[in-house]
SERO-4910 file (N, C-alpha, C, O; in steps of 0.05 Angstrom, whole numbers):
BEGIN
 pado doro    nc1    nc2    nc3   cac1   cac2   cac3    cc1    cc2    cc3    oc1    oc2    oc3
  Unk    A   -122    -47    195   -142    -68    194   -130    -95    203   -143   -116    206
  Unk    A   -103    -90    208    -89   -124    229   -109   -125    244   -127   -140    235
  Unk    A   -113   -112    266   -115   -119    291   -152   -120    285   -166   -127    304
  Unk    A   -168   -112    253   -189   -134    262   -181   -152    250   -176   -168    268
  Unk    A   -174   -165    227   -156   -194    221   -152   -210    252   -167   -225    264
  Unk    A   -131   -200    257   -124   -217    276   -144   -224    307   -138   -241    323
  Unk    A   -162   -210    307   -180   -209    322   -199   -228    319   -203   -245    336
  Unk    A   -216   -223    291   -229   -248    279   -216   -274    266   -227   -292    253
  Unk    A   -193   -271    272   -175   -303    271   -171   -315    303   -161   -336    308
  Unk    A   -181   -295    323   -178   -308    350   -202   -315    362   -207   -318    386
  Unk    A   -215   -319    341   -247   -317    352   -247   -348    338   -228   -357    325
  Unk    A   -273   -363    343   -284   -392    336   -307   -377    317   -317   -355    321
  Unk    A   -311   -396    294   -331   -388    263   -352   -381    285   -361   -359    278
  Unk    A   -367   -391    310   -397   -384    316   -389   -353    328   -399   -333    319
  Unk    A   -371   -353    346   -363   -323    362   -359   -301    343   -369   -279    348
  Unk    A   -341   -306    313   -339   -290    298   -376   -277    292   -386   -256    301
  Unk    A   -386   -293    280   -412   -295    264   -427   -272    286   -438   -251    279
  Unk    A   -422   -284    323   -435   -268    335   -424   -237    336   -438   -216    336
  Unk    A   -396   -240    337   -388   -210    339   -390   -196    324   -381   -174    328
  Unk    A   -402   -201    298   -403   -187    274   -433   -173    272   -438   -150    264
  Unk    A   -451   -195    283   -479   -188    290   -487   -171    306   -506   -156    303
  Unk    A   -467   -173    329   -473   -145    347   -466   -115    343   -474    -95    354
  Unk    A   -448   -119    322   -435    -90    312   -452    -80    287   -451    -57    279
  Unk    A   -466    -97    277   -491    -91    255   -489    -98    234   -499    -86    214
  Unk    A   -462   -132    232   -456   -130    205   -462   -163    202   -481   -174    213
  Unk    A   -442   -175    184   -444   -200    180   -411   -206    181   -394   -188    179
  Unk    A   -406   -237    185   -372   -236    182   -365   -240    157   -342   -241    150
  Unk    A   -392   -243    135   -382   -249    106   -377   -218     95   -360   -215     79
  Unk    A   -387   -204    101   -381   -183     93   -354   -162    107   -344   -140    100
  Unk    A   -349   -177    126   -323   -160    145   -302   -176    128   -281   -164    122
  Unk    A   -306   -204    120   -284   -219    111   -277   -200     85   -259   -183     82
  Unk    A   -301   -210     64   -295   -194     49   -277   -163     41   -258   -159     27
  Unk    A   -298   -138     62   -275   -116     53   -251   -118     71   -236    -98     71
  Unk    A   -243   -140     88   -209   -137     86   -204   -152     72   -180   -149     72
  Unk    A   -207   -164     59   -196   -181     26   -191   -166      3   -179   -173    -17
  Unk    A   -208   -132     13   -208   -117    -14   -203    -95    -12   -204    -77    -28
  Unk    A   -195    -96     21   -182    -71     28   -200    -56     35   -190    -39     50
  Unk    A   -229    -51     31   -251    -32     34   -242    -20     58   -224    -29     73
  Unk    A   -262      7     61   -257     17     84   -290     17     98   -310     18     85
  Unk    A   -288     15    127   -312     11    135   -325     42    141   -311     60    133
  Unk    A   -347     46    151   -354     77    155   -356     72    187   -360     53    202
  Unk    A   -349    101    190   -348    109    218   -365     93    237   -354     81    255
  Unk    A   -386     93    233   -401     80    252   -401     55    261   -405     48    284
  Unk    A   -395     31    234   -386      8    244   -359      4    250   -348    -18    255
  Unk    A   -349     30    247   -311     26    256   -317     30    293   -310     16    312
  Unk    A   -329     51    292   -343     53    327   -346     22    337   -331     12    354
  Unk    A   -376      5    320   -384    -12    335   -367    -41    334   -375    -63    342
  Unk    A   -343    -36    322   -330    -55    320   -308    -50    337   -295    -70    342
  Unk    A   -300    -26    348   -290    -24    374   -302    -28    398   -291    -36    419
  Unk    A   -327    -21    397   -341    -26    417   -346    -53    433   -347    -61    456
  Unk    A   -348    -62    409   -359    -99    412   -332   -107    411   -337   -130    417
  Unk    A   -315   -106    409   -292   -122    407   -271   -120    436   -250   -132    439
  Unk    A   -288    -99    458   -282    -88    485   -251    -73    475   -231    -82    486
  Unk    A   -250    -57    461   -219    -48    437   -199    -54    428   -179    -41    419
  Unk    A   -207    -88    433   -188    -93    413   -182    -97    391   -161   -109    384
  Unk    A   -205    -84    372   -195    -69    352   -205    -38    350   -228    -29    347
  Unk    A   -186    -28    352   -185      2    356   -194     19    325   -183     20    302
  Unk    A   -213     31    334   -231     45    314   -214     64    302   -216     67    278
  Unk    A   -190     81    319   -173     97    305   -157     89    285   -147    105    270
  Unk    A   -153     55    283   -134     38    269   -145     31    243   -131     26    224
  Unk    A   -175     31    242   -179     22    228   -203     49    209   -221     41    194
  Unk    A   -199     67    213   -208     92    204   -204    118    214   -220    135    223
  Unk    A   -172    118    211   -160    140    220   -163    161    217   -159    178    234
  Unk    A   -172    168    183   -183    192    177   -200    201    190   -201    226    192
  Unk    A   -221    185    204   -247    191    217   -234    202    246   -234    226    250
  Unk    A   -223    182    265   -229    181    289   -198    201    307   -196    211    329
  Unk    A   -173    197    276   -155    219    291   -132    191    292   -140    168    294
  Unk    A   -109    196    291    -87    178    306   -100    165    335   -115    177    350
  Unk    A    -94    145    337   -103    129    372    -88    148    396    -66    160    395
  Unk    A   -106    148    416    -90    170    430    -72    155    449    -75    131    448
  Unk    A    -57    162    462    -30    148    473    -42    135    496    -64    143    502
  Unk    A    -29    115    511    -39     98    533    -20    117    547      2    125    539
  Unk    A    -36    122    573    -24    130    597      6    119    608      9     95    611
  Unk    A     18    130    611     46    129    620     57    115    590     78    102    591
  Unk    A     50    117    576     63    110    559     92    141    545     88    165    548
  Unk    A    109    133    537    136    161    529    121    176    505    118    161    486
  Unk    A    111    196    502    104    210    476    120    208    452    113    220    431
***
């Protein structure tokens, strides 16, 4: 859940508010369950990869769901 933290700390309060809107949520409520650790459900772990163009990676942030992230090309196994 860093990399949505750190994602919605790179964003401005209106961009946050928007990116939160497009993935189907609110940012008071994204603030919140990383404050409390919650876990999000699959589908907004999807649209929060989606909307975020991946940078926050849905595997990262609901691994059980989506599987370990799969490796970037040419990257060493």
């Amino acid at each position: 859940m860093k990399t949505l933290r750190d994602y919605l700390n790179s964003l401005s309060v209106n961009d946050q508010a928007e990116y939160a809107r497009r993935a189907g949520t609110t940012i008071g409520y994204l603030r919140k369950a990383l404050s409390k650790g919650q876990k999000f459900d699959g589908a907004l772990a999807r649209k929060l990869d989606e909307e975020s163009g991946g940078a926050v990676c849905r595997h990262e942030v609901r691994p059980d769901v989506f599987g370990p992230a799969p490796t970037q090309q040419g990257e060493a196994a």
